[in-house]
C-alpha positions in Angstrom: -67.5 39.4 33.1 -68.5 41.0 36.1 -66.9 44.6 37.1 -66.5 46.6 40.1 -64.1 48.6 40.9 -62.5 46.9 44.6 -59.1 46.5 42.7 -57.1 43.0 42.3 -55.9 43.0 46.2 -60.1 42.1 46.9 -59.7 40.0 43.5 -57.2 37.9 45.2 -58.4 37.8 48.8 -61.6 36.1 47.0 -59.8 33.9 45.3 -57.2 32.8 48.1 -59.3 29.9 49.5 -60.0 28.4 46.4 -56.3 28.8 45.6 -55.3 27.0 48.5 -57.7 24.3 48.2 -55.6 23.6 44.6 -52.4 23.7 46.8 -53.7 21.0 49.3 -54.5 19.1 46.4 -51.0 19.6 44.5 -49.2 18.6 47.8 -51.3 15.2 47.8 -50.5 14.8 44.2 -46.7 15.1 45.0 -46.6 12.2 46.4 -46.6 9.9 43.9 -45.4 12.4 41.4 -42.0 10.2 40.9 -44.2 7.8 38.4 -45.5 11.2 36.2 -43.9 12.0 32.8 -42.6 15.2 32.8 -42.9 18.1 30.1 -39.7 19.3 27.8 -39.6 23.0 26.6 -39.9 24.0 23.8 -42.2 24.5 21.4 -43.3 23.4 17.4 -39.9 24.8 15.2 -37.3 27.1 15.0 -36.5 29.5 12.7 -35.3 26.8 10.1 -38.4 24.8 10.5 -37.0 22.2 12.2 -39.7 20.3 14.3 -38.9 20.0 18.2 -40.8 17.3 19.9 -43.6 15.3 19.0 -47.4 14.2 19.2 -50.2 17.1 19.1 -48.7 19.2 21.6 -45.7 19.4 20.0 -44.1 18.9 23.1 -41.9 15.5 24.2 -41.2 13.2 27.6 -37.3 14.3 28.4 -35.6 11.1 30.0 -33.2 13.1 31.8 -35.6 15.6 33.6 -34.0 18.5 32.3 -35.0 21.5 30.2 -33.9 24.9 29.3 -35.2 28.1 30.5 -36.6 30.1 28.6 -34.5 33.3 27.3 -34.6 36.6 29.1 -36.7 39.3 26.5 -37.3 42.9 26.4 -41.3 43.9 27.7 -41.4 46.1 24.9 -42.4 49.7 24.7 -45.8 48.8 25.7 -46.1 46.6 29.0 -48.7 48.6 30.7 -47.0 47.0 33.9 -46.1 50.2 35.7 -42.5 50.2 34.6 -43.4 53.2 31.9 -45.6 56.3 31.4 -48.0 57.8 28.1 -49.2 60.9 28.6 -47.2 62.0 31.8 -48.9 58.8 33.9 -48.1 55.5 34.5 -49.6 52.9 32.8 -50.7 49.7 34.9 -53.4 46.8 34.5 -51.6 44.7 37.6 -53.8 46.6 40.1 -56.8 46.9 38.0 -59.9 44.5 38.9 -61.0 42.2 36.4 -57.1 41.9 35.1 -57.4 38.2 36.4 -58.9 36.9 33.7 -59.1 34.0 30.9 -60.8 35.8 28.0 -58.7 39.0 26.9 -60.3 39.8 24.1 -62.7 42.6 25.9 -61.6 45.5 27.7 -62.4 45.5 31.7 -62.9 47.8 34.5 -65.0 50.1 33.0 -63.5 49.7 29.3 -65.9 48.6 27.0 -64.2 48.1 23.7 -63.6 44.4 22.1 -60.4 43.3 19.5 -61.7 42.0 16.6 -59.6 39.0 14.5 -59.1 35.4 13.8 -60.0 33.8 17.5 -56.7 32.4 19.4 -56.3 30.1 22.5 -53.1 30.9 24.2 -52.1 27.3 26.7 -49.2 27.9 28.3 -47.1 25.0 31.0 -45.0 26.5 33.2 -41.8 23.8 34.7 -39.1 24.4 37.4 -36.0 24.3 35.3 -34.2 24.1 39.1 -36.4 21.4 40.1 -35.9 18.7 37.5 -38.8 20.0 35.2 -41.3 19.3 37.4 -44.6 21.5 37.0 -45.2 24.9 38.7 -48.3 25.2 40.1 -50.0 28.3 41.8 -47.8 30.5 39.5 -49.1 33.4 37.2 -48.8 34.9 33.9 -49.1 38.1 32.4 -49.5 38.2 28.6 -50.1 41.0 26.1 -49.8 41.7 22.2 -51.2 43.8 19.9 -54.6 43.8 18.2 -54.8 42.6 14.5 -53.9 45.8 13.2 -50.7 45.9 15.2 -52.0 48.4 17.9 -51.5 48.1 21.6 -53.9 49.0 23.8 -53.3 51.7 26.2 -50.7 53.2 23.9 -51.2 53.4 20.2 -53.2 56.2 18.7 -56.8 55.1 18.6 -56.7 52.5 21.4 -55.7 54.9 23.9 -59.0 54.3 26.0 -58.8 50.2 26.0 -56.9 48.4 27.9 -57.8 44.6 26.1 -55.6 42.2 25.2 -53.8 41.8 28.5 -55.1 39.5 31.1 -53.5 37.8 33.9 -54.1 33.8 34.2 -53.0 31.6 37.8 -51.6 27.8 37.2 -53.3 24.9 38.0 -51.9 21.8 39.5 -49.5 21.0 36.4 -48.6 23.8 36.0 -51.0 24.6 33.0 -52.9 27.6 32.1 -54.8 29.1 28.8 -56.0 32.7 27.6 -59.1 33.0 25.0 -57.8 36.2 22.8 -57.6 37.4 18.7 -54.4 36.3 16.4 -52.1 39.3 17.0 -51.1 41.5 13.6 -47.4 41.9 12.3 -46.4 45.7 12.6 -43.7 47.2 10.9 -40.3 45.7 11.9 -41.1 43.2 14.4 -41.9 39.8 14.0 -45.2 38.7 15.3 -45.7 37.7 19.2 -47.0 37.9 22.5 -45.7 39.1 25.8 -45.6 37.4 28.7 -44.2 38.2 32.5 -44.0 35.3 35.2 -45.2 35.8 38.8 -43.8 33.6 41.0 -48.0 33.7 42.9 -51.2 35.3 41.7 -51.1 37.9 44.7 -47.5 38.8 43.9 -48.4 39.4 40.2 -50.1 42.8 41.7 -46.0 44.4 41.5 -44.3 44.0 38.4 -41.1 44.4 41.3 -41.7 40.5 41.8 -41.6 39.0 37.7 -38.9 36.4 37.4 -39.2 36.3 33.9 -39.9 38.2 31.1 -40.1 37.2 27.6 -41.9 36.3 24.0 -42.8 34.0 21.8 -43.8 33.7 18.1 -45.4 31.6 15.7 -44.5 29.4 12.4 -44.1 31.2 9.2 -47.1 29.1 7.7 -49.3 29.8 10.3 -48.8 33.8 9.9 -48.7 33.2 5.9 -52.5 31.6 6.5 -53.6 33.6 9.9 -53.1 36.8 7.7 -54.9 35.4 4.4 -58.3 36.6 7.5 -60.3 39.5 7.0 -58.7 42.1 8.7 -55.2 41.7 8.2 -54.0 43.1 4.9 -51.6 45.4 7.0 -49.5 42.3 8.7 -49.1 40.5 5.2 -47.3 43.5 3.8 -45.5 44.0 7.2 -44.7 40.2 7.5 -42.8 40.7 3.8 -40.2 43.0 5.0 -39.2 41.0 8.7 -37.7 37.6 9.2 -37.0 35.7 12.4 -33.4 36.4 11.5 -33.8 40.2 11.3 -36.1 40.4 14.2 -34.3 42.0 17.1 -35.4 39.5 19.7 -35.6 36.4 17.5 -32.3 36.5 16.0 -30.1 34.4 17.7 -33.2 31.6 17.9 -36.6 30.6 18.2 -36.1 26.8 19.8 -37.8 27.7 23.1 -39.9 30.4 21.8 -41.8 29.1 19.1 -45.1 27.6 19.7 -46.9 24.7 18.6 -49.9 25.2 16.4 -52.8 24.0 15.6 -56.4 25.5 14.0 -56.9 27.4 10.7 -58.0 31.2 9.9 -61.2 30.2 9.5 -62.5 28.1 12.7 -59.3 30.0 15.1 -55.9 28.3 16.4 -54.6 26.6 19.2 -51.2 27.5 20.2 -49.1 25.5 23.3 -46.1 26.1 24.5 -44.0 24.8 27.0 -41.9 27.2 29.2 -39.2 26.3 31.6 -38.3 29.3 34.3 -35.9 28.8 38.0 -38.9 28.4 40.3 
């Protein structure tokens, strides 16, 4: 990955004609997109193991086109988004260059350090919950979580000096997107997730002042149990024991729309997908 130190504003102005060639083509698309199949939320269980949808994705073809947006969720202590301070500054990788960015796992702009764990693909589908679930292209995301051992860049002791795990990813023409990163560790009264903020463009993801949503989402309890069998992770096995979806203070009244599908093993990585329905 290639640094320099412009900031995202010359990120974007780089990457505004080839994101309004994808637009040209989205409009064309539009046109016949009456005959597509459109994309229910949700992802692979709740917190009773119920399945929700079908098929590898783990996602199914509503026949009404409607979905549920996704619930509204704290950012956490540790957003690194400008809305909070460490140290007496404020903290925020929106206006950093190389933010925009597939592969999280290394720190950028000038932060060298790289998160070590079981390797994760994060694909994410974004759909217009006000426009009959149809897909939401140009958008962005913001994700972040913490490394295996439960420490957030930025913030925790020891990590102070990286900013990885936190990357910033643009939809394509359906509305899809993915993030190359490391299985995130269970800390001490929290149930295992990742962050994520919705930008409404990739040029207005520079101000956290223009999210229209923030929230998480988690994972199965068997695919912790066998992420955190790794190398690594003795920490988050003894962490998981004491937590529950139930207990968790953000998972508590459900996990339907948060849960993601997965697929993978600790020893070649996992594949996670979730479907994620916001007012566009």
């Amino acid at each position: 990955m290639e640094l320099h130190d412009h900031g995202l504003a010359s990120d974007l102005e780089m990457m505004r004609q080839q994101a309004a060639e994808r637009r040209q083509v989205l409009r064309w698309l539009l046109a016949g997109a009456a005959t597509l199949p459109l994309m229910s939320c949700g992802g692979g269980s709740d917190a009773s193991g119920a399945a929700a949808g079908s098929g590898a994705a783990g996602v199914t073809t509503p026949s009404t086109g409607a979905c549920t947006v996704i619930p509204e969720e704290t950012g956490g202590p540790y957003p690194a988004d400008g809305t909070n301070t460490y140290g007496g500054s404020i903290i925020n990788v929106l206006n950093q260059s190389g933010v925009v960015r597939s592969d999280i796992r290394a720190s950028f702009n000038g932060a060298t350090g790289v998160a070590a764990g079981v390797p994760l693909t994060i694909k994410l589908q974004l759909l217009n919950a006000s426009g009959s679930c149809a897909s939401l292209a140009g958008y962005a995301v913001y994700v972040w979580h913490c490394d295996r051992d439960g420490l957030y860049s930025l913030y925790s002791s020891g990590v102070t000096a990286q900013n990885y795990l936190r990357g910033v990813q643009e939809t394509d023409s359906a509305g899809n997107l993915s993030f190359t990163t490391i299985f995130p560790g269970c800390y001490a009264g929290r149930m295992p997730h990742v962050h994520f903020e919705v930008y409404p463009s990739l040029a207005k993801a520079a101000s956290v002042s223009n999210r229209i949503k923030t929230s998480q989402f988690t994972f199965p309890m068997a695919t912790l149990n066998e992420a955190y069998t790794a190398s690594g992770y003795t920490a988050s096995v003894r962490n998981l024991a004491q937590i529950s979806y139930a207990s968790d203070n953000v998972f508590s009244d459900g996990t339907s729309l948060q849960m993601a599908t997965v697929t993978g093993n600790a020893t070649d990585g996992y594949v996670v997908t979730l479907v994620i329905a916001v007012n566009g």
